[in-house]
C-alpha distance (Angstrom), angle and dihedral (degrees) to the residues before:
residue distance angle dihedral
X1 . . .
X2 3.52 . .
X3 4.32 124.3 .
X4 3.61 119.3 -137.0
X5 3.30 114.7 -167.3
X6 3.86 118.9 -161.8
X7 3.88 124.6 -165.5
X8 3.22 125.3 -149.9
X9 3.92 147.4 112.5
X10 3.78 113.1 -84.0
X11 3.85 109.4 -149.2
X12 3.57 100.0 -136.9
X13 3.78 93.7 -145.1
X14 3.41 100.3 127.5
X15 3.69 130.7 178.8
X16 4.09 119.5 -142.3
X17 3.72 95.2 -97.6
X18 3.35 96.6 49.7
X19 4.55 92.1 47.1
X20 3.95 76.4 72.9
X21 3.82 95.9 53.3
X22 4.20 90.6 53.8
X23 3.45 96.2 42.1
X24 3.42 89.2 59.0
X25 3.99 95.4 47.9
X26 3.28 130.5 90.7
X27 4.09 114.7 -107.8
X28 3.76 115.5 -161.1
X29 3.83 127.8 -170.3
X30 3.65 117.3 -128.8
X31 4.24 86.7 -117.8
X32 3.74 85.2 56.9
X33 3.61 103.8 44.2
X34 4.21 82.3 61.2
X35 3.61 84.2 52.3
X36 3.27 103.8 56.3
X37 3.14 94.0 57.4
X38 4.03 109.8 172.9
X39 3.63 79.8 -5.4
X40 3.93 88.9 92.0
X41 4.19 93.7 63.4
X42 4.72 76.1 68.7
X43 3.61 100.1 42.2
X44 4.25 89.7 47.1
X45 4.07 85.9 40.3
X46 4.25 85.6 51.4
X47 4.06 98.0 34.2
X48 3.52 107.7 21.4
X49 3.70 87.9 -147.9
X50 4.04 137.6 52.8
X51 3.94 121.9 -174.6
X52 4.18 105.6 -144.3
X53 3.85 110.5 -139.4
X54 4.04 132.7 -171.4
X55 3.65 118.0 -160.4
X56 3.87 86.6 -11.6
X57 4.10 96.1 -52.2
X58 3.74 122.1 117.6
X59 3.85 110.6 -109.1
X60 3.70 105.8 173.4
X61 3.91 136.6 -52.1
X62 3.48 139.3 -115.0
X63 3.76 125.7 -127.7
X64 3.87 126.4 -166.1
X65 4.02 120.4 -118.7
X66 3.81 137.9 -167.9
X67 3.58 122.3 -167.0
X68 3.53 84.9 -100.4
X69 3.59 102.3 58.9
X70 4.07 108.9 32.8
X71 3.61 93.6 90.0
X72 3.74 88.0 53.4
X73 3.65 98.2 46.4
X74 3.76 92.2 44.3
X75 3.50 85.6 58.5
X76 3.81 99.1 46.3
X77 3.85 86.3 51.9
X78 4.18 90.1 49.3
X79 4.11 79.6 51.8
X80 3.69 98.1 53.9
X81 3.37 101.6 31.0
X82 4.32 84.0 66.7
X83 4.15 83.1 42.6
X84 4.28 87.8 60.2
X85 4.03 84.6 42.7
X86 4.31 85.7 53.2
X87 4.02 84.9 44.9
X88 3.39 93.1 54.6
X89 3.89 101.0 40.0
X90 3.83 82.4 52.1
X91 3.77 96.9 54.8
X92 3.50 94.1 48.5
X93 4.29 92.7 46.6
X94 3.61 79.9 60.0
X95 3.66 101.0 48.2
X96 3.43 84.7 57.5
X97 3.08 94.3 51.0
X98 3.29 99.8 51.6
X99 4.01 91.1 54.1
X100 3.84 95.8 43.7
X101 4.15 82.1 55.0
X102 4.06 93.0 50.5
X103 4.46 97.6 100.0
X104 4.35 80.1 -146.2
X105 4.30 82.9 65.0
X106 3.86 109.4 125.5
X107 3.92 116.9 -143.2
X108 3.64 135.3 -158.6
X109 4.09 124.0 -172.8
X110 3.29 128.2 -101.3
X111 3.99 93.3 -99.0
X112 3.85 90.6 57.0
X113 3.65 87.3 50.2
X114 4.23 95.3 60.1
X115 3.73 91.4 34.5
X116 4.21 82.8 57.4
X117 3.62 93.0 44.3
X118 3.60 101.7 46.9
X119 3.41 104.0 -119.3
């Protein structure tokens, strides 16, 4: 079995559901992760999953892979790294939003707005 090990920040904004999921994965520190050593190929085998932490915030995760499934998995993780790039796009539409709905919002034309940009 191979490891992959992915980087990234996990935004800990978790729904109900989902508070079941990571309680019942496995969270390593960093410190352990060098401890373990070849140790990790039997926790992925057991868990299928281990959340990576640093000073007790998640870093990334690691996912075991066969031969069989890494073109799968990278393809999953090509497919939800574009779903975190939708989440984000959508909290920021409604930030917008949000401030184009406040009555103290200040305006400019659409002129003003290319001059600013430099177009």
């Amino acid at each position: 079995m191979r490891i992959i090990v992915y980087y990234l920040y996990i935004e800990m904004n978790v729904t109900d559901s989902e508070v079941s999921t990571l309680s019942q994965t496995k969270f390593l520190s960093i410190r352990e992760l060098q401890q373990q050593g070849s140790g990790i190929k039997d926790l992925l085998s057991k868990d299928g999953k281990i959340i990576i932490t640093n000073n007790g915030k998640p870093i990334g995760f690691t996912v075991g892979v066969d031969e069989d499934s890494i073109e799968e998995v990278f393809n999953d993780w090509k497919r939800i790294k574009q779903l975190r790039h939708l989440r984000y796009i959508d909290r920021k539409l409604d930030e917008s939003e949000a401030v184009a709905a406040d009555a103290n919002a200040e305006w400019i034309d659409e002129e003003a707005f290319w001059s600013g940009v430099g177009i």
